[in-house]
Structure formats: C-alpha cells, structure tokens
C-alpha angles and dihedrals in degrees: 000000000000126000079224127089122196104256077056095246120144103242102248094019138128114243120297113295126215088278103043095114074061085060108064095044092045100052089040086066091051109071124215112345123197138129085304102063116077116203137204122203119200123203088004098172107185090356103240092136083055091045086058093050090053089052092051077052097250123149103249129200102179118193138205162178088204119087087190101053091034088059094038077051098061093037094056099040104025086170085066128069112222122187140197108240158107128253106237137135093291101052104118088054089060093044095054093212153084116288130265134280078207137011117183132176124190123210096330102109096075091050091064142107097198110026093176107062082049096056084048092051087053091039089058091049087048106103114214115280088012130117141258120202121189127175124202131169100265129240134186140135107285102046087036078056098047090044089053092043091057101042091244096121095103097054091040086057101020102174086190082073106100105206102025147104120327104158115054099212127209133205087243097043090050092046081055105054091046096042079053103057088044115272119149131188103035126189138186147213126162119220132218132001119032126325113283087020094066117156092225143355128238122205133170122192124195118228105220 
C-alpha cells in the first residue's frame, strides 16, 4: 500500500508543505519502508524529509552544514540523530557506522560548488544493492523556453540570491553525474506543474 493517500496527503502527517508535490515522487522511488530500512538524509535542513521517514518507520540519520537546521531537526524529531556535517568522501567515517538502505537528498545539489565529491559521498553511504534519491529544479528546453520567452530568466536564476542556485541541472546532466560516481539503474519522475514544466526532478539511482 501506498504512504500516500488519495487526497496526497502523507498518513499521520500534518497538511501538505511547500514541497509536498516532492513527497509522492520521492517515496514512489523508495521501495517498501518499514523498522528494517535505515535512511540517510543529505542536506536534511529542518528535517522535515527525515520526519516523514520516521513516520514511514524507517531508522534516519539526517545530516547538515546548518547548525540551525541541524538543532530545529533534533528538536522536532528527537527519535531521530541529526549531524552537522558534509557529504564527502569521508562521510561514513564521520558517521561511525554501516551504509544506507536509502539515502535520499532533497533540493541540495544545485546548491553546490563541487557536485561530484557530493554524489561520491552518497555513493559511499550507499550499501550494496541500496538507493540513492536525489530531487533538482528541473531544467530543460522547453520550460527554459518558455522562461526566455517570457523574460523571467532573471528571476528563475537570480544570481542576486545569496544563498541560492548556482548549478541548472538536466535530466541528462543529473543522470550523468550519478551514472559517474557509479550509480546503475536510474529512474525519473518529475514533480509538480505539467509534463516537461515540472517544478523539480526526481532521479534514483541503484548501487550494484
């Protein structure tokens, strides 16, 4: 059965958050969830991905640069543990424990300078025969059309926005980098708006 209901809301749950139309895509990629799966969750702000995990029942590690987040996270989901830290190469080291059934991070890589030692970090928490899920705005040619056409480009990659994007991420350039560090299997959903205008991708990727 499905974590979703059909009005989309997450059973348990409070009412749909900025990223709900992220939900639904994201637990479609994860397979069944349940005591037995242990997540990680890169990049996991507030916490509110990994709150949805611990609801599912899953054992969460959540993981970030932000004190802040990092503290609002472990106040709002004490059953979860929540560090401050990077995902790098040597992640699991830091971690001081086995890798991940499923490591998922929500709406971080674009944010980053160097995307690849990020996908390896994931790659190494990764267990064998477990996922990876990762979400991106999306771009392609049609919305970043549509977006020309109608002079929004500056607001859609604002580079007054500290803080904000500073890589435009495909579908085929994400399918690389995680084809790169390793990654087999890949599959897609976009999430939110029409087809081929989504808000955001979503792509997991299997460790062999």
């Amino acid at each position: 059965m499905s974590v979703y209901d059909k009005e989309k809301r997450y059973k348990g749950a409070a009412p749909l958050c900025t990223h709900a139309y992220l939900l639904p895509q994201v637990f479609a990629l994860c397979g069944p969830l349940g005591p037995e799966v242990r997540v990680l969750d890169v990049g996991c702000g507030n916490g509110a991905m990994a709150g949805e995990f611990l609801r599912a029942g899953c054992q969460v590690i959540g993981i970030d640069l932000s004190e802040q987040g990092v503290e609002i996270a472990r106040q709002a989901y004490p059953e979860g543990r929540f560090e401050v830290m990077a995902a790098d190469d040597g992640i699991m080291q830091r971690l001081g424990c086995e890798p991940f059934d499923l490591v998922v991070s929500t709406e971080v890589v674009e944010h980053l300078y160097d995307p690849r030692a990020f996908v390896r970090g994931c790659f190494a928490a990764t267990k064998s025969g477990g996922r990876f899920i990762c979400s991106t705005p999306y771009n392609g040619y049609l919305k970043n059309l549509g977006i020309a056409l109608l002079g929004k480009f500056d607001k859609h990659a604002n580079p007054l926005w500290d803080g904000g994007h500073i890589k435009l991420w495909s579908r085929s350039t994400l399918g690389t980098l995680m084809t790169e560090a390793g990654f087999t299997h890949l599959q897609f959903k976009g999430a939110g708006r029409l087809p081929y205008l989504w808000k955001s991708m979503v792509m997991s990727g299997d460790k062999p």
